[in-house]
Every structure is written in structure tokens, then in C-alpha cells.
C-alpha positions in Angstrom: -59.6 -21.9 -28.8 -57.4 -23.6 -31.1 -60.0 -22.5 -34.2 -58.3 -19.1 -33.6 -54.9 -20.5 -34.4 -53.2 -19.7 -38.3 -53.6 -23.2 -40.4 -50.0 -22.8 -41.4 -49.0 -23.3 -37.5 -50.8 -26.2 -37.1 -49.2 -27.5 -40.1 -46.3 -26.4 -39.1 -46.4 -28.3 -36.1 -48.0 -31.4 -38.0 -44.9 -31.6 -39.8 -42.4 -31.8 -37.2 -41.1 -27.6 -37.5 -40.7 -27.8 -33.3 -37.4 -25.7 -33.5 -39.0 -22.7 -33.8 -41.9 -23.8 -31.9 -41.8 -23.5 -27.9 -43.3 -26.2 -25.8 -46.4 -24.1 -24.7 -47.6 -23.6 -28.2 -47.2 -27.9 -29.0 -48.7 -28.8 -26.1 -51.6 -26.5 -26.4 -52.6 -25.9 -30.1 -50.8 -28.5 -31.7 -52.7 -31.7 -32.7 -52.4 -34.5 -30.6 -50.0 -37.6 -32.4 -52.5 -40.7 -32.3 -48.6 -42.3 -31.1 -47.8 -44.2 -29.1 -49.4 -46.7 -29.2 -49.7 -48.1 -25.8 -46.7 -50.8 -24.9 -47.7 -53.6 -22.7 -47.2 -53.8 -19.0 -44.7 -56.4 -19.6 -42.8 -54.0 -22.5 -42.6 -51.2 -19.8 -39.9 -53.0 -17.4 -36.6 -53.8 -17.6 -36.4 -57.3 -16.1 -39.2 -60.5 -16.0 -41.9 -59.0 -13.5 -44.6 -56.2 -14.2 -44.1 -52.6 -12.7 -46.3 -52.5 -9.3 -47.2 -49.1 -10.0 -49.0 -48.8 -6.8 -46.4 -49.4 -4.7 -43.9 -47.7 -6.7 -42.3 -43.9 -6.0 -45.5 -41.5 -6.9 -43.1 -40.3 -10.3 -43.3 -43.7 -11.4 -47.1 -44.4 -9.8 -48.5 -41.2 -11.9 -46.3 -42.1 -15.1 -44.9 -38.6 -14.1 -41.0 -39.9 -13.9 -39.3 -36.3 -14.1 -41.9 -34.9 -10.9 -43.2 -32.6 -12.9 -46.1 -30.0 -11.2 -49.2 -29.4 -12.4 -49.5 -25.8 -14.6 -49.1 -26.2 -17.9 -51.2 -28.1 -20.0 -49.5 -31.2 -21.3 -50.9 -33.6 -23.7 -51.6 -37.0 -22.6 -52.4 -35.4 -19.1 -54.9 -38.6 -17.6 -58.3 -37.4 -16.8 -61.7 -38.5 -15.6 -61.7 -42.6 -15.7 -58.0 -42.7 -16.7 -56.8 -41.8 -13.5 -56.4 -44.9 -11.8 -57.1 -45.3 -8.1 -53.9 -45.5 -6.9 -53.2 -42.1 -8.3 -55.6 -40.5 -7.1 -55.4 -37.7 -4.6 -53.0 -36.0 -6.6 -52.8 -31.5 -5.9 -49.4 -30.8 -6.6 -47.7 -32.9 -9.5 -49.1 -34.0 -13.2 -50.5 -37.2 -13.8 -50.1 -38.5 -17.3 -52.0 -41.8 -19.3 -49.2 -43.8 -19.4 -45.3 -43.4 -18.9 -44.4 -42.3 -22.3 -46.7 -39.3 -21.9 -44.2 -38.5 -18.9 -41.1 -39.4 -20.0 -42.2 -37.1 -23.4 -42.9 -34.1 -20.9 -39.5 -34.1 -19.8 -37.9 -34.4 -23.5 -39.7 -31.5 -24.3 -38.7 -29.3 -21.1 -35.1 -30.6 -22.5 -35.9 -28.7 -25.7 -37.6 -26.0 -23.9 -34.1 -25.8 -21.8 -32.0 -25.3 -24.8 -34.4 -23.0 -27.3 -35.7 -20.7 -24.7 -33.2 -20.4 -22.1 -29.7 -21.6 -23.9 -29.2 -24.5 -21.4 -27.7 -27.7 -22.6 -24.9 -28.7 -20.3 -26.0 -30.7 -17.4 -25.3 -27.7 -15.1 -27.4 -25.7 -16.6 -29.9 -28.0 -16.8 -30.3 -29.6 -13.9 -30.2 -25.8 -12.2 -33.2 -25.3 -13.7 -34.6 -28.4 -13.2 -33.9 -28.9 -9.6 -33.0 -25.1 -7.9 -30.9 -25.1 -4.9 -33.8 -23.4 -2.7 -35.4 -26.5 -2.7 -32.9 -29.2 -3.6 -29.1 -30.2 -3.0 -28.5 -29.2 -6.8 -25.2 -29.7 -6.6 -25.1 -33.4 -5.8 -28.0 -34.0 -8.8 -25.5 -32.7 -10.7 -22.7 -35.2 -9.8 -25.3 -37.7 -9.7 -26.5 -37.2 -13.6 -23.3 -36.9 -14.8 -21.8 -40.0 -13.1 -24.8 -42.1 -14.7 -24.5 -40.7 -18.2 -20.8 -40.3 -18.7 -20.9 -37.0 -19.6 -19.0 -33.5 -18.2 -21.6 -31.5 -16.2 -20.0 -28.4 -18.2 -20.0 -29.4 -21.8 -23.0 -28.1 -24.2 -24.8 -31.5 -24.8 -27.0 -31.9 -28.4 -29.9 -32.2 -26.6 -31.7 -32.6 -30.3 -30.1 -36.3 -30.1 -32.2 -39.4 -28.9 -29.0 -41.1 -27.5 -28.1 -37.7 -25.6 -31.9 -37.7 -24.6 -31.5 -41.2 -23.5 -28.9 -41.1 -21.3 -29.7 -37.7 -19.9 -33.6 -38.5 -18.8 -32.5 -41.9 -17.6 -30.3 -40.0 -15.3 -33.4 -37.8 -14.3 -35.4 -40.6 -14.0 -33.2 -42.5 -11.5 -32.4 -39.5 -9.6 -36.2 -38.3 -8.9 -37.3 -41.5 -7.9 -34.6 -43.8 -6.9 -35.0 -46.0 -9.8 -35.3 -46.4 -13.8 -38.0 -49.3 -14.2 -38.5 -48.3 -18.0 -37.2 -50.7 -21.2 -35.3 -49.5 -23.5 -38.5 -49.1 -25.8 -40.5 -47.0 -23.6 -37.8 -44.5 -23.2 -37.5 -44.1 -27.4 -41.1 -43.8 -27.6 -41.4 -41.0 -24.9 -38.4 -39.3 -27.1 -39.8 -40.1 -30.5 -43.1 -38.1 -29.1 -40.7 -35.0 -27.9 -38.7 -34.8 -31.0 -41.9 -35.6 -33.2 -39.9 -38.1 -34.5 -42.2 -40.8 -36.6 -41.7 -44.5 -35.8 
């Protein structure tokens, strides 16, 4: 399919032109970074002991922090013999290769948020994210902006790593009842949604 695709979009995409570029059309045409490189177990918590992942909330057990369902077609999606066992089973939600894959996924629904639908306060976002005919939006709200500090009104620079890092740390917590990611696994999940290089 992607032989189809104009050279200069790839390129385009190569280079790190995502402003212009919507989520479906990275995740589906553009080339896949060779980044990141995979972090140890022990670089992908935040105190001395390793992540049990199979005993861990299924966002954090599928690297999939934000809950995202399966539809589109994300990169670093795990298939075949990377699907471990304790994942799987899984009909309704994505599971990815390894937590930055996930955490990427929901930087780029950030961008998504803001380029497509004009959303960058954590109102609008977390709407979006988490609709009250399924969910008590209103206190994910409270609860997000509590834990980064910022006004659930004001229109956040979702462009910015440290907005990015408070803001899917708060999404993290929220959908599973904990953040059990370092400091380094969350920038490499960003670095992969902004395209940033290392």
C-alpha cells in the first residue's frame, strides 16, 4: 500500500513535518523510527523492584497505559511471538511491544486532539478522551488537573514534552490507578510522538 504514497510525504514525515500530518497518515505510511531502543525492565520503574506486568492493571500488562481500543493501526502494535502470555486474550484494547509504544500512542492522540479537533485544555481533552456516556468525566477532569497543576480551562502547548509529561502522567495514573514508568520511559514515549531525535 504504502508504494502508492508521494515520496515527498514520506520524506516529509522522515523529517519530522507531523504538524501538518494527522496521526492516521504517521501511523500508517510513515516509516517506522528504528527508536527506541528498548530500556531495561529495571529502567521502566520508578523505585528498586521490576514491573510484575502480569499482575499489573491490563493498561500497564499490554504496555497500553492510556486504554486505548483496538482500530486504528498503530505502530509498534505487538504481534505474533511478541505478545506475551499474560496478554493474551486481548478483543477489545491495543496491545503494544513495549510501554513506550503505548505511552507514544497517547502523545500522538494529544496532537491529534489539538490539530484536528482544536482541543488543548484539559477539559476538552479529557472529554474526548474519556465521554461522560461511559465515564464520570467530570471527576477525570479534577483528577488530571489536581496531579499536573494545571487549570482544566487554560489552552495547554500540547507541542511541549514537559506539558506532555505532566499531562500523560496524569492519564496514566487515572486509567490504571498507578504511574509505574521512570522518568526515561515517559521521554522516550514523547520523543517517538513529537519525532523528536534523541
Amino acid at each position: 500500500m504504502s508504494s502508492n504514497i508521494p515520496t515527498w510525504l514520506i520524506e516529509a514525515s522522515r523529517k519530522g513535518l507531523t504538524e501538518t500530518l494527522p496521526s492516521w497518515y504517521r501511523d500508517i505510511y510513515a516509516p517506522a523510527p528504528d527508536k527506541p531502543t528498548p530500556l531495561t525492565q529495571q529502567a521502566r520503574t520508578t523505585g528498586p523492584t521490576e514491573i510484575n506486568f502480569a499482575k499489573s492493571p491490563r493498561g500497564i500488562r499490554n504496555h497500553n497505559p492510556g486504554n486505548i481500543e483496538i482500530g486504528d493501526p498503530w505502530q509498534g502494535i505487538a504481534k505474533g511471538d511478541e505478545v506475551q502470555s499474560y496478554q493474551k486474550g486481548e478483543e477489545r484494547f491495543v496491545t503494544f511491544k513495549s510501554p513506550e509504544w503505548g505511552i507514544r500512542a497517547i502523545g500522538v492522540l494529544m496532537q491529534t486532539y489539538r490539530w484536528k479537533h482544536g482541543l488543548t485544555s484539559i477539559r476538552g481533552i479529557v472529554t474526548r478522551w474519556a465521554p461522560p456516556e461511559e465515564n464520570d468525566t467530570e471527576s477525570y477532569i479534577k483528577s488530571v488537573a489536581k496531579m499536573t497543576g494545571f487549570d482544566p480551562e487554560i489552552s495547554l502547548d500540547t507541542k511541549s514534552p514537559e506539558v506532555l509529561k505532566k499531562l500523560l502522567g496524569a492519564i496514566i495514573k487515572h486509567e490504571n490507578g498507578e504511574q509505574p514508568y521512570s522518568e526515561e520511559t515517559i521521554t522516550a514515549g514523547i520523543n517517538l510522538a513529537l519525532n523528536i531525535e534523541e
